[in-house]
Each structure stands twice: as structure tokens, then as C-alpha cells.
N, C-alpha and C positions, 0 to 999 in steps of 0.2 A: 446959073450953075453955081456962082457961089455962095450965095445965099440957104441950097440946099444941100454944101458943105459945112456952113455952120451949124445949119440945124441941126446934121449929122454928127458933128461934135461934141455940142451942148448936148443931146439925149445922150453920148456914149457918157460924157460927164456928170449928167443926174444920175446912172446907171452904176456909173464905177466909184463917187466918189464918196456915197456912204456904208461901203463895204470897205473900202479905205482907211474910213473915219473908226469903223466898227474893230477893225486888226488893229492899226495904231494905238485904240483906245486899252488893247485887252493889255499890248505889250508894254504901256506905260503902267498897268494895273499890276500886269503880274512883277515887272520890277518895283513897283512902288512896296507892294508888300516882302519882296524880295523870295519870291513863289518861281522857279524852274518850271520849265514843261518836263522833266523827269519826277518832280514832285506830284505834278500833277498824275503822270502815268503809275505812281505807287502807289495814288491812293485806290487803283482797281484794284488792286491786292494778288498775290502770289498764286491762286485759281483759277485768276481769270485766261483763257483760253486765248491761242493765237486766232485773228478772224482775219478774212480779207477785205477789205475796205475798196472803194472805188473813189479815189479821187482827184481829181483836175482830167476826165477822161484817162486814169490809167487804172489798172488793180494792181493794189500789192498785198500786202502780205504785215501785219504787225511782227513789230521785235519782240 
């Protein structure tokens, strides 16, 4: 039994740890260049339309 508790671990850990790796990496990026997530949503430009989006299992609604 406990052996196929590790296993269960280790796979959740190859699964979760490079999507980890991939957010940490963006938000060392975007402060390195000294880049906001509001900077980023202006460069859609003042046309772009509200959409709903689905995500983490919820819908909402852009600002």
C-alpha cells in the first residue's frame, strides 16, 4: 500500500511541477522587464470587446 502511495505522488509531482516551473518562470519575466499584467491587458487596445472566459472550472466575465 505504500509504495502505491508514492507512486501516486511522484506522478502528481511530474504533472504539477512543470506548470509550476512555467508561472514562476513568467512572473520572474514579467518583473525582470518591469512588464504589469495591466500592461499587458492594454496592449488589446480600447475595441477589444468583453468575452467570457472559462477558467479553473468557473466562467466569468472580462473587466
Amino acid at each position: 500500500m505504500e509504495q502505491k502511495t508514492i507512486d501516486a505522488l511522484v506522478t502528481l509531482l511530474i504533472y504539477v511541477t512543470p506548470f509550476l516551473a512555467i508561472g514562476m518562470g513568467i512572473i520572474w519575466w514579467m518583473r525582470r522587464k518591469s512588464v504589469d499584467l495591466s500592461d499587458v491587458q492594454k496592449e488589446a487596445g480600447p475595441n477589444r470587446g468583453k468575452r467570457r472566459l472559462f477558467l479553473l472550472g468557473f466562467w466569468r466575465t472580462e473587466d
